[in-house]
Backbone as a printed PyTorch tensor [residue, N CA C, xyz], in Angstrom:
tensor([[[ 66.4370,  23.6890, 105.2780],
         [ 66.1650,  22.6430, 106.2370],
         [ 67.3070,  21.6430, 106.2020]],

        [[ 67.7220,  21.2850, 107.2940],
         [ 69.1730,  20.0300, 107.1010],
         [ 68.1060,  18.9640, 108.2010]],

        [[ 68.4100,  17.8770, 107.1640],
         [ 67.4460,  16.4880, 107.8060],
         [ 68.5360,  15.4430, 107.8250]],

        [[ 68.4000,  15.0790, 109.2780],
         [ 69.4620,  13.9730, 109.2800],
         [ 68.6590,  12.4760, 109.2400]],

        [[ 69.3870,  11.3830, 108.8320],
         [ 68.7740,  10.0040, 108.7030],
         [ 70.0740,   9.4130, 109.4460]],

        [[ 69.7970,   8.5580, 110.9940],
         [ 70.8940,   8.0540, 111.9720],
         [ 70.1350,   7.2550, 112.0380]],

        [[ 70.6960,   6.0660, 112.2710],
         [ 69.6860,   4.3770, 112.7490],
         [ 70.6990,   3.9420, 113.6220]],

        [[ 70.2700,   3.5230, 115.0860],
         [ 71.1350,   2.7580, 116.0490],
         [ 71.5330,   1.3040, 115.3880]],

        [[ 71.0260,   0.7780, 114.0680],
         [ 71.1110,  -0.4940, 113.2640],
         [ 71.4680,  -0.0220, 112.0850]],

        [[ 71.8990,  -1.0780, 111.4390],
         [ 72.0570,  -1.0140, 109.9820],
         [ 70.7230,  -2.0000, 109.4560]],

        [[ 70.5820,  -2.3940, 108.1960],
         [ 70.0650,  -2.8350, 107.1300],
         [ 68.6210,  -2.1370, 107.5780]],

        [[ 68.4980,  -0.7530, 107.8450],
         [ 66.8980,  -0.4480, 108.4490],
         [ 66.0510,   0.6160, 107.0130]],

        [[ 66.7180,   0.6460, 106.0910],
         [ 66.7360,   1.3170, 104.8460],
         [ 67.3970,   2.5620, 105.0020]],

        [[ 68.2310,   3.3530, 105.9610],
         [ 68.2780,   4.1910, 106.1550],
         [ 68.9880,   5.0870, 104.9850]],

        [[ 69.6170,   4.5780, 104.4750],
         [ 70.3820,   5.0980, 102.6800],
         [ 69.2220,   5.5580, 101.8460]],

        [[ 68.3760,   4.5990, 101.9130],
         [ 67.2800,   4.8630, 101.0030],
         [ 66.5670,   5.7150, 101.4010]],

        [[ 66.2180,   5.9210, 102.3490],
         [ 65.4380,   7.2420, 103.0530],
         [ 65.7380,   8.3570, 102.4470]],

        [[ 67.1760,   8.5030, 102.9220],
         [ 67.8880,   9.9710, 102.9760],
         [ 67.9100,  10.2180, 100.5380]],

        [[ 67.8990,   8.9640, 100.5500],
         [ 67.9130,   9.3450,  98.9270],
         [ 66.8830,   9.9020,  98.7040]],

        [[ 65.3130,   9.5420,  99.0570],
         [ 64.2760,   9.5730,  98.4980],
         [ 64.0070,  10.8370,  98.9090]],

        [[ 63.9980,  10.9640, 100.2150],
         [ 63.7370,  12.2580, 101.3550],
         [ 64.2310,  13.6740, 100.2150]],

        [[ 65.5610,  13.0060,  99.8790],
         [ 66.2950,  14.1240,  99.1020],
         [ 65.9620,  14.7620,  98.2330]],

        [[ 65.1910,  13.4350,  97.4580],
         [ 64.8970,  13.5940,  95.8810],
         [ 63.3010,  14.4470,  96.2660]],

        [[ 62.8380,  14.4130,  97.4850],
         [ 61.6670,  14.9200,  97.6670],
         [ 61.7340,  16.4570,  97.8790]],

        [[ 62.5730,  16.8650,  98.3040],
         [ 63.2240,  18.2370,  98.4260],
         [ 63.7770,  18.7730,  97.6230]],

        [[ 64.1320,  17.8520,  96.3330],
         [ 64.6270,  18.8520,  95.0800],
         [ 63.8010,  18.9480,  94.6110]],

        [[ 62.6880,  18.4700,  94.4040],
         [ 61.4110,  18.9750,  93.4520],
         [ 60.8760,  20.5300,  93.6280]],

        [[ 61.3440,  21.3240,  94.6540],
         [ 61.3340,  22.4490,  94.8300],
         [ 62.7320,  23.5500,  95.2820]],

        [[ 63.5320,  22.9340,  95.4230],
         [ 64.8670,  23.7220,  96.0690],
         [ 65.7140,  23.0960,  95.6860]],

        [[ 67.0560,  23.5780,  96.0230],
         [ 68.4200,  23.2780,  95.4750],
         [ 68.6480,  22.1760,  96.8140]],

        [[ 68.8110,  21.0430,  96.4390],
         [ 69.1400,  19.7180,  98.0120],
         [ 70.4860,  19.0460,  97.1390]],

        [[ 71.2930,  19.5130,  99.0080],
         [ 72.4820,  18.6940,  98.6870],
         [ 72.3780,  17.1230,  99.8680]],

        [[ 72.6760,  16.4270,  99.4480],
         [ 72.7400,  14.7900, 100.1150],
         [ 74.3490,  14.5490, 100.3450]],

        [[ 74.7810,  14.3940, 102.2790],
         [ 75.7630,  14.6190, 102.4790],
         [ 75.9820,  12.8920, 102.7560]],

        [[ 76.9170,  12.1800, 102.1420],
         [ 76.9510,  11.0150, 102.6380],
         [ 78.4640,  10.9310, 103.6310]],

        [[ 77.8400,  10.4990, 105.0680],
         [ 78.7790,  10.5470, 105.9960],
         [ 78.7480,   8.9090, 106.3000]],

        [[ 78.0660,   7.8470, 105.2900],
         [ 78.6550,   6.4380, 105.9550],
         [ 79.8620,   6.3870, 105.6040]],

        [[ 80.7900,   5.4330, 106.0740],
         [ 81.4990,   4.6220, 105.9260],
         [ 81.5410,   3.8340, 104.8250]],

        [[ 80.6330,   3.1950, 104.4090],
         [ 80.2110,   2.4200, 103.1720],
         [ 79.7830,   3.5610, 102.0400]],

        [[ 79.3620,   4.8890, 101.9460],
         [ 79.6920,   5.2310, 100.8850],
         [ 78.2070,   4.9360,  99.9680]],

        [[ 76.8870,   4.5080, 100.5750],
         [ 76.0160,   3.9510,  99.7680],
         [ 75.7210,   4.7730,  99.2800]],

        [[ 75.2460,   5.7680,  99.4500],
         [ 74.5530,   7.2750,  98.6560],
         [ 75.4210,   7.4340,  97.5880]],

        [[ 77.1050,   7.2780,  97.7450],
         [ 77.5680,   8.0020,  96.7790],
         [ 78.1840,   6.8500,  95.4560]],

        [[ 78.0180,   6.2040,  95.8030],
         [ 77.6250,   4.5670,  94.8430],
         [ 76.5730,   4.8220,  94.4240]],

        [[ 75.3580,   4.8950,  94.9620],
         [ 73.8940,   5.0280,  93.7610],
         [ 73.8610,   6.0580,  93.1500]],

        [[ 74.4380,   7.1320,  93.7950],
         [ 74.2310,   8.6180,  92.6760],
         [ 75.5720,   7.7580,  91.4920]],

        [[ 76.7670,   7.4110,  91.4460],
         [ 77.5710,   7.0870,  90.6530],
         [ 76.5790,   5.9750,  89.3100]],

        [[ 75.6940,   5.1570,  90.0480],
         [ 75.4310,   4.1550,  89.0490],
         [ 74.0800,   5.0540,  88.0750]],

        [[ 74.2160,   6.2130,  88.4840],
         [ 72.9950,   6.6400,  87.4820],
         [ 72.8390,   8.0980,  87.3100]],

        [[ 71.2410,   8.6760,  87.8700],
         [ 71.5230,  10.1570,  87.7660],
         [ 70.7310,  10.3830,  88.6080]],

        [[ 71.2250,  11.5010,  90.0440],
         [ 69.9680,  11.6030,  90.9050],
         [ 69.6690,  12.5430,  90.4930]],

        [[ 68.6030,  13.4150,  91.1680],
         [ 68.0650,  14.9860,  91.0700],
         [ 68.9350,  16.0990,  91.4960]],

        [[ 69.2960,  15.7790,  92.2110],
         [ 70.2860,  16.2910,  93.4100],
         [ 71.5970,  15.6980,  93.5740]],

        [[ 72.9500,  17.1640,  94.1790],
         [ 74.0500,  16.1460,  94.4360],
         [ 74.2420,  15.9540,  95.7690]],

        [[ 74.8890,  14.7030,  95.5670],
         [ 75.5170,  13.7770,  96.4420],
         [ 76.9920,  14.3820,  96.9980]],

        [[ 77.4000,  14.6870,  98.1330],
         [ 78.7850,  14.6560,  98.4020],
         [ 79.5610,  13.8350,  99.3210]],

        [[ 80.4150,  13.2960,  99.7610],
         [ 81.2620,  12.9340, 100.7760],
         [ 80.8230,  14.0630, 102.4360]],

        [[ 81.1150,  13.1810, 102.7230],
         [ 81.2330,  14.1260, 104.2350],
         [ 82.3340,  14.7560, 104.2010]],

        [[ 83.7490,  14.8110, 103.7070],
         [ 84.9270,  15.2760, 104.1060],
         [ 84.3840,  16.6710, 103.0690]],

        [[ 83.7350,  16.2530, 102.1560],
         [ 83.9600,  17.5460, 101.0830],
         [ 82.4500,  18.6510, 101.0790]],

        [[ 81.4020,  18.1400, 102.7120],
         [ 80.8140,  19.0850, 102.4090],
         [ 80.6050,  20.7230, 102.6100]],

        [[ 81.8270,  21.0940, 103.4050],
         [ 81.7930,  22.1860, 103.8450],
         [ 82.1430,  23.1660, 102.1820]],

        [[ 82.6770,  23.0180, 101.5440],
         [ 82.5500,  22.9030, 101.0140],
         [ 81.3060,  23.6390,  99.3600]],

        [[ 80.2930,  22.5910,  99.4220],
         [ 78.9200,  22.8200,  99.1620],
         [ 77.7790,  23.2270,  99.7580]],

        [[ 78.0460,  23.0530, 100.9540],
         [ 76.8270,  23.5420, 101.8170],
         [ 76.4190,  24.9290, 101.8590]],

        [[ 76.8290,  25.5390, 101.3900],
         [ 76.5910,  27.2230, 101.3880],
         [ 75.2460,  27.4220,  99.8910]],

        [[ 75.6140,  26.4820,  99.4070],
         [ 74.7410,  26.2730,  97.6150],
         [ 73.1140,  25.9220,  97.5050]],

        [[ 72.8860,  25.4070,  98.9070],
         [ 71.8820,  24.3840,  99.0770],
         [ 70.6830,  25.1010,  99.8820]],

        [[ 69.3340,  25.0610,  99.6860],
         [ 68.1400,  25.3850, 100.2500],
         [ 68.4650,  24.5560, 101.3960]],

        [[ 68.1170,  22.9830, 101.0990],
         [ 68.2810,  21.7320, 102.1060],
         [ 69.5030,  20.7890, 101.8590]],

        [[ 70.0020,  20.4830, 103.3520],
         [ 70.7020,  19.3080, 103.0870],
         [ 69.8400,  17.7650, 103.6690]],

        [[ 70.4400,  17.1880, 103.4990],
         [ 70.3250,  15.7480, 104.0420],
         [ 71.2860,  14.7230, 104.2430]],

        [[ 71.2270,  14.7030, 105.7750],
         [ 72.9680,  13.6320, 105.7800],
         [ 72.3090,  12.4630, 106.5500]],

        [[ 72.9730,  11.1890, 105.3000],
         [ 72.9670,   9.9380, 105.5570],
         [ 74.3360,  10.1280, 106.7420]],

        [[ 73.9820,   9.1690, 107.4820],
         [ 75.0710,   9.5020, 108.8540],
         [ 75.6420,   7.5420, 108.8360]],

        [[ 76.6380,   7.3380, 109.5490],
         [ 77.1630,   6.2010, 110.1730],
         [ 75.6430,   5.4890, 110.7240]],

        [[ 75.8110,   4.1120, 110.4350],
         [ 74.9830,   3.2070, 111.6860],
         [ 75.3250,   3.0690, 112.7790]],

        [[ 74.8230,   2.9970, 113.9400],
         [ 74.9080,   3.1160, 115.1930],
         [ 75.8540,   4.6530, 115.6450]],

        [[ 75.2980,   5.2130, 116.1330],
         [ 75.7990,   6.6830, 116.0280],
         [ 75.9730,   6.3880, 118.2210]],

        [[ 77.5460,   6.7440, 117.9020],
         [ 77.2500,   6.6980, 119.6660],
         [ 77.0790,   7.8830, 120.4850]],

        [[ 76.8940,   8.0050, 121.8860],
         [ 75.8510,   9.5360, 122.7080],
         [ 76.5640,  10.6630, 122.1060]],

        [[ 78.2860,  10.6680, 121.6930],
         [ 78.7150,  11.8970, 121.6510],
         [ 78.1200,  12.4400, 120.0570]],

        [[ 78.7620,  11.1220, 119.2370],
         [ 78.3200,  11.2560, 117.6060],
         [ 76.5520,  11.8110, 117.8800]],

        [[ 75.4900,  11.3490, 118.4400],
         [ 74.4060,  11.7540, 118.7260],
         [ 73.6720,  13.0210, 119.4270]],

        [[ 74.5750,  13.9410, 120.1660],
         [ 74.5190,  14.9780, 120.5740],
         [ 74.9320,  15.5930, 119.3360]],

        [[ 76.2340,  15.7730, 118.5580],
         [ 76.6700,  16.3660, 117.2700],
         [ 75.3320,  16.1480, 116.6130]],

        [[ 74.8710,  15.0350, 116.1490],
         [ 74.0130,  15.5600, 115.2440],
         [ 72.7890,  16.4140, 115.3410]],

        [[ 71.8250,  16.1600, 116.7370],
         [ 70.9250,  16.4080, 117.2380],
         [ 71.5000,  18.3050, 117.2470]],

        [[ 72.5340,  18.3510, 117.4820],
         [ 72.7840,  19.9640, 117.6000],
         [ 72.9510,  20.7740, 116.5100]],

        [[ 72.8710,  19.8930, 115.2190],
         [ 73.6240,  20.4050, 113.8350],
         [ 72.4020,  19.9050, 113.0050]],

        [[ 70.8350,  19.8240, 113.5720],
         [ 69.4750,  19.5180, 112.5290],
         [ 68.5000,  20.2290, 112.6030]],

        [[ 67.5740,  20.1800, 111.9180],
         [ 66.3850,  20.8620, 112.1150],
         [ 65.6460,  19.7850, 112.5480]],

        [[ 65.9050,  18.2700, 111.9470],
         [ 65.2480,  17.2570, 112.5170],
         [ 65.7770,  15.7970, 112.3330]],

        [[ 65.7030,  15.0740, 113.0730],
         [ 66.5950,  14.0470, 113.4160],
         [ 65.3150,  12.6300, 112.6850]],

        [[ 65.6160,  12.1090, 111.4280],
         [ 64.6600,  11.1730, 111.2690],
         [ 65.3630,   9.3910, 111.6980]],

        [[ 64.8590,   8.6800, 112.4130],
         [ 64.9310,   7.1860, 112.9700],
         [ 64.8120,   6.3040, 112.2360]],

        [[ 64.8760,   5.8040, 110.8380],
         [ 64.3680,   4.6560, 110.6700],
         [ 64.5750,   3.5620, 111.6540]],

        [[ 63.2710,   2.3330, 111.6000],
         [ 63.8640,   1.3580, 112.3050],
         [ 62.7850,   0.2510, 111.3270]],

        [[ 62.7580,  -0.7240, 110.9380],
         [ 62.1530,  -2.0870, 110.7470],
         [ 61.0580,  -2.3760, 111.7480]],

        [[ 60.3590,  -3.6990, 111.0370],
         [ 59.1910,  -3.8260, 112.0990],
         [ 59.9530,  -4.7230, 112.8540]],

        [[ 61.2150,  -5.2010, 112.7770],
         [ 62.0000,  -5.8120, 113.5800],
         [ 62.2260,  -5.8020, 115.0550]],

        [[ 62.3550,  -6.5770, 115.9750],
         [ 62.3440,  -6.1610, 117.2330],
         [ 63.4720,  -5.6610, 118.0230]],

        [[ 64.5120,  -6.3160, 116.8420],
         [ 65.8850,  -6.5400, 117.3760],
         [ 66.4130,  -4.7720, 116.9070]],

        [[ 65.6330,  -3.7780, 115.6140],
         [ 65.3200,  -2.3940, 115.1440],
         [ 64.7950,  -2.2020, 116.4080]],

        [[ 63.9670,  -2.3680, 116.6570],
         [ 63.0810,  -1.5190, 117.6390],
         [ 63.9130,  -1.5930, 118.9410]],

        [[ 64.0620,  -2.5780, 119.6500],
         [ 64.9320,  -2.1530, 120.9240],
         [ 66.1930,  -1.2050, 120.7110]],

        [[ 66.8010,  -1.2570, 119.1250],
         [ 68.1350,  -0.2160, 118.9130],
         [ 67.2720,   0.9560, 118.5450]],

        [[ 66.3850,   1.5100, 118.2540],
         [ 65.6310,   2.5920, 118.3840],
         [ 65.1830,   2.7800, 119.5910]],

        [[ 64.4310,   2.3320, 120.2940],
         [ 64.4910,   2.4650, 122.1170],
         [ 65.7080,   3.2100, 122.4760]],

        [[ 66.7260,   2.3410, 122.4040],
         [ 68.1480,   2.8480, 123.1640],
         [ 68.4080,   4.0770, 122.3280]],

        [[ 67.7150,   4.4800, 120.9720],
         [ 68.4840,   5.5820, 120.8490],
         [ 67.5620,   6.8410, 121.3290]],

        [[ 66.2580,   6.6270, 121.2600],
         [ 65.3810,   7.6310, 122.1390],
         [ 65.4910,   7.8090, 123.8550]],

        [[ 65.7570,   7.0320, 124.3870],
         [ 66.7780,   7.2850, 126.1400],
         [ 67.9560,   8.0040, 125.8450]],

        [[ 68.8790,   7.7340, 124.5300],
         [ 69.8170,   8.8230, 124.2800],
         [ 69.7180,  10.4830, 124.4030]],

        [[ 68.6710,  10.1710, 122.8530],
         [ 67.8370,  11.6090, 122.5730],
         [ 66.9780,  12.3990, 123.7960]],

        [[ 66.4950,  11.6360, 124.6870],
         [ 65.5950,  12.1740, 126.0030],
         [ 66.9380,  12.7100, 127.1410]],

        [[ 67.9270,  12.3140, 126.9170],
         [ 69.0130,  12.1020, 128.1150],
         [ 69.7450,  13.4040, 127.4540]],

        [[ 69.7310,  13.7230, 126.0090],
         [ 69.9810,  14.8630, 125.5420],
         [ 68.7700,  16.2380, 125.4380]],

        [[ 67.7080,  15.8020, 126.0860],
         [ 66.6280,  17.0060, 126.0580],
         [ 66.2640,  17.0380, 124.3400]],

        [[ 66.2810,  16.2640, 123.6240],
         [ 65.8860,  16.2610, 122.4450],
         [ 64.6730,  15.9310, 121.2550]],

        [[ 63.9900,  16.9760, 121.3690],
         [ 62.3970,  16.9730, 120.9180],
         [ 62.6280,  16.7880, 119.4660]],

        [[ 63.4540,  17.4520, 118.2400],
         [ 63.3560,  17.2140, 117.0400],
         [ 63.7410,  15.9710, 116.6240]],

        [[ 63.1360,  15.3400, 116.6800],
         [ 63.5370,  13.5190, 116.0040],
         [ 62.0150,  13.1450, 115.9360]],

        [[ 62.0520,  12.1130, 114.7930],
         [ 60.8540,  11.7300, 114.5110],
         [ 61.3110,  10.1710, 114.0210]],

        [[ 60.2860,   9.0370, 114.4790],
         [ 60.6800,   7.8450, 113.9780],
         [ 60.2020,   7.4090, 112.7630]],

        [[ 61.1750,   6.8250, 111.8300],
         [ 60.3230,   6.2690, 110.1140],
         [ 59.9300,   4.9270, 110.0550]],

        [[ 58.9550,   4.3240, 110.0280],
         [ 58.6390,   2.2780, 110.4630],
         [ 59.3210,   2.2310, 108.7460]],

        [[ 59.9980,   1.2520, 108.8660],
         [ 60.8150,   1.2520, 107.0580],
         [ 60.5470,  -0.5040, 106.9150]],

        [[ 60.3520,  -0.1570, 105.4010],
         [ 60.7280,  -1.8220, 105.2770],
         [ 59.7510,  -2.8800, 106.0360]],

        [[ 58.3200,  -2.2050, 105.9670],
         [ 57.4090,  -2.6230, 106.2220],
         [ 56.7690,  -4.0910, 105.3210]],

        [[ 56.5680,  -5.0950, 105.7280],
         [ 56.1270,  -6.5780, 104.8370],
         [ 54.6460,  -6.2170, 104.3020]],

        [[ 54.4530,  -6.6480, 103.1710],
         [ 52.8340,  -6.7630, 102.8390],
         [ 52.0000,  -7.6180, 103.7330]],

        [[ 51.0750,  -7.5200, 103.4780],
         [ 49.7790,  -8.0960, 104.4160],
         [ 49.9080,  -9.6150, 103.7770]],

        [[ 49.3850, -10.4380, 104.1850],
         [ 48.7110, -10.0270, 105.6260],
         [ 49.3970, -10.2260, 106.6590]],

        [[ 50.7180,  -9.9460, 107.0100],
         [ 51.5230,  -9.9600, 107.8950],
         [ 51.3370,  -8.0710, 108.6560]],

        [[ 51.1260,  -8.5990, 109.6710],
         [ 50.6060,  -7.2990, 110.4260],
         [ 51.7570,  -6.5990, 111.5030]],

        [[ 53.3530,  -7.4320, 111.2930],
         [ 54.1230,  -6.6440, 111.6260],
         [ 54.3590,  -5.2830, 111.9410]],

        [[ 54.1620,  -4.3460, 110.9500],
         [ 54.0150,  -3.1270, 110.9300],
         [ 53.0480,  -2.5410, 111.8000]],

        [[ 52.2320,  -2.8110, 111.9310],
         [ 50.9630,  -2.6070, 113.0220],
         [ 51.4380,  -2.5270, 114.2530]],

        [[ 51.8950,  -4.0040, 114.6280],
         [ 52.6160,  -4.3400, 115.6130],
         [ 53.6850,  -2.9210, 116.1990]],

        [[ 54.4920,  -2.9680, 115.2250],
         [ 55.4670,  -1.6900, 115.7100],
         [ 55.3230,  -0.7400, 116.0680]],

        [[ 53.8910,  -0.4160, 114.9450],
         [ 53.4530,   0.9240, 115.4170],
         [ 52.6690,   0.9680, 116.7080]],

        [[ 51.8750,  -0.1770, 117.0960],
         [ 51.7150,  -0.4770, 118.5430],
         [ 52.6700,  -0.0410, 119.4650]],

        [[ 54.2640,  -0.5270, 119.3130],
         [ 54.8150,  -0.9930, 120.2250],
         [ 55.8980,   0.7060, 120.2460]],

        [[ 55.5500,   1.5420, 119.5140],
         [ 56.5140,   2.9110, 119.3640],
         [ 55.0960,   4.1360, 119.4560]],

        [[ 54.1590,   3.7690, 120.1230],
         [ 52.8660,   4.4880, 119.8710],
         [ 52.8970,   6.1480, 120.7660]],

        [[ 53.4730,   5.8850, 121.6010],
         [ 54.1190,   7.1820, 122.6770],
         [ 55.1680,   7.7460, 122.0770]],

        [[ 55.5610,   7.4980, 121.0330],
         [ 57.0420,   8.1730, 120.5340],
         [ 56.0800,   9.0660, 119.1130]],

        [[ 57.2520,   9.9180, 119.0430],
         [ 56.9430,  10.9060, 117.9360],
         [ 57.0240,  10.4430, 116.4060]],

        [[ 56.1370,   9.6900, 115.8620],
         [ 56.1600,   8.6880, 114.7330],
         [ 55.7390,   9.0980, 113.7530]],

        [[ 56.3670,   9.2560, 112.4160],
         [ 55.4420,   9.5190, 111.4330],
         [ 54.5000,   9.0040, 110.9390]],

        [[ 53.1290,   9.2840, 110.5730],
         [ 52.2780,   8.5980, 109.9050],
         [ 52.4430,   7.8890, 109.0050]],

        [[ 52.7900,   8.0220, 108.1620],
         [ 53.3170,   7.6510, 106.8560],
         [ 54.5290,   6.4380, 107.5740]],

        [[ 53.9040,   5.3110, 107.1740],
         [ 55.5890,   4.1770, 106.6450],
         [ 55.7710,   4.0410, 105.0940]],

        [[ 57.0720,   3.1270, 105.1740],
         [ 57.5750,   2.5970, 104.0200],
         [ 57.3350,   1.5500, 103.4820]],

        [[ 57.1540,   0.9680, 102.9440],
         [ 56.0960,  -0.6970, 102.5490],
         [ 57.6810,  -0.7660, 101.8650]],

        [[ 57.7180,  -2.1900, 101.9100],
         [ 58.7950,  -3.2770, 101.2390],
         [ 58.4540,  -3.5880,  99.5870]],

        [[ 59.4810,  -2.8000,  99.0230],
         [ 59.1050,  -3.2260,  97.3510],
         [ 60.7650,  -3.6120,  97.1220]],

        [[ 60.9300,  -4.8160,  96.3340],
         [ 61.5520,  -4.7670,  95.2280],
         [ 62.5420,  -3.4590,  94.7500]],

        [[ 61.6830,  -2.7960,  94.2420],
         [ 61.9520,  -1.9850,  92.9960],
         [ 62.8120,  -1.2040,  93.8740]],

        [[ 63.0700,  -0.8790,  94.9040],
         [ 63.9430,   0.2110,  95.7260],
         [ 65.3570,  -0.5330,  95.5470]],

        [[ 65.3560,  -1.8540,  95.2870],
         [ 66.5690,  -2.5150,  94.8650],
         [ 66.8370,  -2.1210,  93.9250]],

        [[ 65.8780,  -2.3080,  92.9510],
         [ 66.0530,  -1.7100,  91.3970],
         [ 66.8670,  -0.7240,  91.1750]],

        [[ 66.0660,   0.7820,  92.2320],
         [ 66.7460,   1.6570,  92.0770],
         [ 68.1000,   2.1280,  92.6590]],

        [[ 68.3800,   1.7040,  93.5730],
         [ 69.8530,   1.5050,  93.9200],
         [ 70.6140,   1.1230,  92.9570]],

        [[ 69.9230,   0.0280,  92.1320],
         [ 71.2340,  -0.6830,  91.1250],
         [ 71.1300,   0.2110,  90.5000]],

        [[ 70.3790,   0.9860,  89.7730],
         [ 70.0530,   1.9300,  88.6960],
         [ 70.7230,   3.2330,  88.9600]],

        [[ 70.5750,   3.4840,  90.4010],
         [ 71.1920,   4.5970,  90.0950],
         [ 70.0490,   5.9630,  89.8520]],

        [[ 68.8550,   5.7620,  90.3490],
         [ 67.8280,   6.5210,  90.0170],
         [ 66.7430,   6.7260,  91.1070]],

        [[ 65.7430,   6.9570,  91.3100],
         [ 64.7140,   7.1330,  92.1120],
         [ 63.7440,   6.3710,  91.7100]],

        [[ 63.0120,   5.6940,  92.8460],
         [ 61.9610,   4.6000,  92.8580],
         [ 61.3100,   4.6700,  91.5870]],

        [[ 60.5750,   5.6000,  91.8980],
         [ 59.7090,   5.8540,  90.3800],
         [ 60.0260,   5.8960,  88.7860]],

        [[ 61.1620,   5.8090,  88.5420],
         [ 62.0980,   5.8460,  87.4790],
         [ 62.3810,   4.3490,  87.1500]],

        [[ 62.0420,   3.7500,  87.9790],
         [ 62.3660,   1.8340,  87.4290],
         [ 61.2830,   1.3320,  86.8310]],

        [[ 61.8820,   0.3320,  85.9280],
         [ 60.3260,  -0.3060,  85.3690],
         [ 60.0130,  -1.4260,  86.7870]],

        [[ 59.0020,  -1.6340,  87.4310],
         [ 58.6770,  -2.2140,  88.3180],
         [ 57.3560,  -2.2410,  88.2710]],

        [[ 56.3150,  -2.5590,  88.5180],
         [ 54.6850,  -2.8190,  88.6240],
         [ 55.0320,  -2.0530,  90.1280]],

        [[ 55.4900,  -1.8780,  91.0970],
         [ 55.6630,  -0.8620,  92.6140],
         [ 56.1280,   0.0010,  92.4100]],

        [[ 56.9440,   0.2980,  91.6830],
         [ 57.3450,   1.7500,  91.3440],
         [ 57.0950,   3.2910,  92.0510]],

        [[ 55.9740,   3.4680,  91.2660],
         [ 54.8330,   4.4190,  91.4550],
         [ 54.2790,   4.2350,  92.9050]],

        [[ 54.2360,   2.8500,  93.2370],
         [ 52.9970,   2.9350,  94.7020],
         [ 54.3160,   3.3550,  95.8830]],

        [[ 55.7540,   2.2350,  95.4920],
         [ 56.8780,   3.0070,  96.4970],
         [ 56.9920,   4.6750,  96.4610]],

        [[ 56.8010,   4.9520,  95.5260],
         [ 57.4240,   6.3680,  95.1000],
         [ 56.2610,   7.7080,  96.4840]],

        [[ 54.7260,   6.7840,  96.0030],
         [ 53.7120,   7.2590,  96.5980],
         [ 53.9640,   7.3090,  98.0350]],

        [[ 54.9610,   6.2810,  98.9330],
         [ 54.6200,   6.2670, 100.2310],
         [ 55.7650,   7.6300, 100.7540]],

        [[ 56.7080,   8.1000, 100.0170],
         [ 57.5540,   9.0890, 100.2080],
         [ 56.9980,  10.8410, 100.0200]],

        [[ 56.4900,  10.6040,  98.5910],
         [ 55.2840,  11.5590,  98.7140],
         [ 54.3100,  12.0990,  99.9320]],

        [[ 53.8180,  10.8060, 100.2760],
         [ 53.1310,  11.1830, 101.2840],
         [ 54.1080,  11.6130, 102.5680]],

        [[ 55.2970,  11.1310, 102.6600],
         [ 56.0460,  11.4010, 103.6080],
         [ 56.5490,  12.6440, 103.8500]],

        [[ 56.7400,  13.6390, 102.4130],
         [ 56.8310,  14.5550, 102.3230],
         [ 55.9790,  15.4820, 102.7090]],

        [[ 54.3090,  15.1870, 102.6740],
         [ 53.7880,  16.1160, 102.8890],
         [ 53.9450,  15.9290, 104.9370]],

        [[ 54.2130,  15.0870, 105.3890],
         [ 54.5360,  15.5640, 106.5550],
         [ 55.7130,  16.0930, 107.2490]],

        [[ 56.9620,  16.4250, 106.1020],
         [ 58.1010,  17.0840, 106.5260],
         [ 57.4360,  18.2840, 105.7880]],

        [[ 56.8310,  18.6810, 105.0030],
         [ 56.5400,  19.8310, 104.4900],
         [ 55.4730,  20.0930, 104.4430]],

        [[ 54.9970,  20.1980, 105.6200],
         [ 52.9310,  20.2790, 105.6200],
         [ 52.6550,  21.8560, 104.8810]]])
């Protein structure tokens, strides 16, 4: 399976996705994590620690890709129509993060008129970086993206995903009191990329 993570925004967790997503796919198969930002975040957190799975550059994955059950490529923020046809043609499925943000959500809009303008059914949207209650943001979004192809499963806002970036590790691997419950909302995320 090759799963791409593209956000028409930045700060929408989309690094973290493609880490976790990853780490969710090595628990059974060989997953390589292709980091095609610019910034390099994937391959900075695999450096500060130890993931499950490797991490490569985009220049160097041709490379590795022959090794791998699944890949997963963290892609550039804001991906423009041509960069967005490339990927949409080179996935099994195209995942969206966006925030309960509005200023996320209209750059997710514009990128689903992309994806529709490309005839493109495999994409699915991730609500990330969801606030605790009782702020009902998240609700809201999911209101406001309710006709689009959405996963059940969001991401709740912890801490500890900071943690693990600095660390160098996967959610669940930090000492954090969220840990475990972040770790849980990916889990569950998994069982809907892998029903």
């Amino acid at each position: 399976m090759l799963v791409t993570c593209a956000s028409a925004k930045g700060g929408v967790g989309k690094t973290t996705c493609a880490v976790h997503i990853a780490a969710l796919l090595s628990q059974n198969d060989r997953t390589l994590l292709i980091d095609g930002d610019p910034n390099h975040s994937a391959l900075k957190w695999a450096k500060r620690g130890e993931l499950p799975f490797q991490v490569v550059d985009l220049m160097a994955a041709s490379r590795h890709t022959r090794n791998f059950e699944h890949i997963v490529f963290d892609t550039p923020a804001r991906p423009k129509q041509d960069d967005l046809e490339a990927l949409v043609d080179g996935c099994d499925l195209l995942i969206i993060p966006t925030t309960p943000n509005i200023l996320s959500i209209d750059a997710t809009l514009e990128t689903v008129d992309m994806l529709n303008a490309l005839k493109c059914a495999r994409y699915r949207i991730l609500l990330t970086i969801i606030p605790p209650a009782p702020r009902k943001t998240g609700e809201q979004a999911r209101e406001a993206l309710v006709d689009l192809p959405l996963f059940e499963r969001s991401i709740r806002q912890y801490a500890a995903y900071e943690k693990a970036a600095l660390e160098g590790v996967i959610v669940h691997q930090v000492k954090d009191r969220n840990a475990r419950i972040a770790w849980r909302d990916f889990e569950a995320l998994g069982k809907e990329l892998l029903p």
